[in-house]
C-alpha positions as CSV (number, residue, x, y, z in Angstrom):
1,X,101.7,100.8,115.2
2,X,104.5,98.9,116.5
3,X,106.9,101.3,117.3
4,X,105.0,104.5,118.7
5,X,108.4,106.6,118.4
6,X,109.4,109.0,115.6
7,X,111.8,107.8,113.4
8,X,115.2,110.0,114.0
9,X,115.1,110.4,110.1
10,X,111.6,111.8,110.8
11,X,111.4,116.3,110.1
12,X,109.5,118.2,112.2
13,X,107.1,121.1,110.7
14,X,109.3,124.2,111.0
15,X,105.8,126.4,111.0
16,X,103.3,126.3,113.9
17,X,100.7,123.7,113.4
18,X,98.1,125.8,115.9
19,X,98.2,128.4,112.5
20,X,96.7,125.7,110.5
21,X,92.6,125.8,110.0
22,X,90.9,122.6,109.3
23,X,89.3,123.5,105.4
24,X,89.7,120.0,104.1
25,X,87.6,117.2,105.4
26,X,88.8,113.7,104.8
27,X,87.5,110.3,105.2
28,X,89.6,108.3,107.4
29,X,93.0,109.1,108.6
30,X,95.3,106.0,107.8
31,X,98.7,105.3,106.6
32,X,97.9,106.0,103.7
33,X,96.7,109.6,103.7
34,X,99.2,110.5,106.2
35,X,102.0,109.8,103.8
36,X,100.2,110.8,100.5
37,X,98.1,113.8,101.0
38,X,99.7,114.9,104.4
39,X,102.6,115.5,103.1
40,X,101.6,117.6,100.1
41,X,99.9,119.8,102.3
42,X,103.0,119.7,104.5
43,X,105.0,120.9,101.6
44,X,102.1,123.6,100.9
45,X,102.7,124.8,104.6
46,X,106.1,124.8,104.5
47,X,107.2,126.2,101.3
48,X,103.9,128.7,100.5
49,X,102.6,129.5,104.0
50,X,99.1,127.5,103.3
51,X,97.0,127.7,106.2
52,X,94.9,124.4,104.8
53,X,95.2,122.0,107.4
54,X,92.9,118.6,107.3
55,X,89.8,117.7,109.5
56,X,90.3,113.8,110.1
57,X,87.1,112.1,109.7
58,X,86.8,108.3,110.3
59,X,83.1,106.3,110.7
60,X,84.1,103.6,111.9
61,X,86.2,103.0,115.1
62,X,89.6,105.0,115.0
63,X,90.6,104.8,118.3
64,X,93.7,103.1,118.5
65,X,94.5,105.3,115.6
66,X,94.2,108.5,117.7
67,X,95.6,107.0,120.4
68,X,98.8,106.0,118.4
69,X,98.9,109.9,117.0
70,X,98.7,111.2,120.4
71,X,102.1,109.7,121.1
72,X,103.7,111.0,118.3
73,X,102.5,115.0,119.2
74,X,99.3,114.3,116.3
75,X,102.3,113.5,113.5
């Protein structure tokens, strides 16, 4: 990532994340999934109180991936 800053257009989740349990596993945790399946289960936790949060699974390398995460608070 070149800029490591949310964008200001960017939403915070308006329900706390720490109430989220990991009950879906996926493979890899790219662009991709973040802005496809993420954000349906975003809209799950925000509009029908899931719980379903996602267990980030990648095989191969990754780190610069976390490492880019943990600067935007794991958004």
């Amino acid at each position: 990532m070149g800029n490591n800053l949310l964008s200001a257009k960017a939403t915070l989740p308006v329900y706390d994340r720490n109430n989220l349990a990991p009950r879906i596993v996926h493979l890899g945790f790219g662009a991709f999934h973040r802005a496809h399946q993420g954000v349906y289960a975003d809209i799950l936790a925000t509009e029908h109180f899931s719980d379903w949060g996602y267990y980030e699974v990648n095989l191969i390398g990754g780190e610069q991936q976390i490492a880019d995460l943990q600067q935007q608070d794991n958004l």
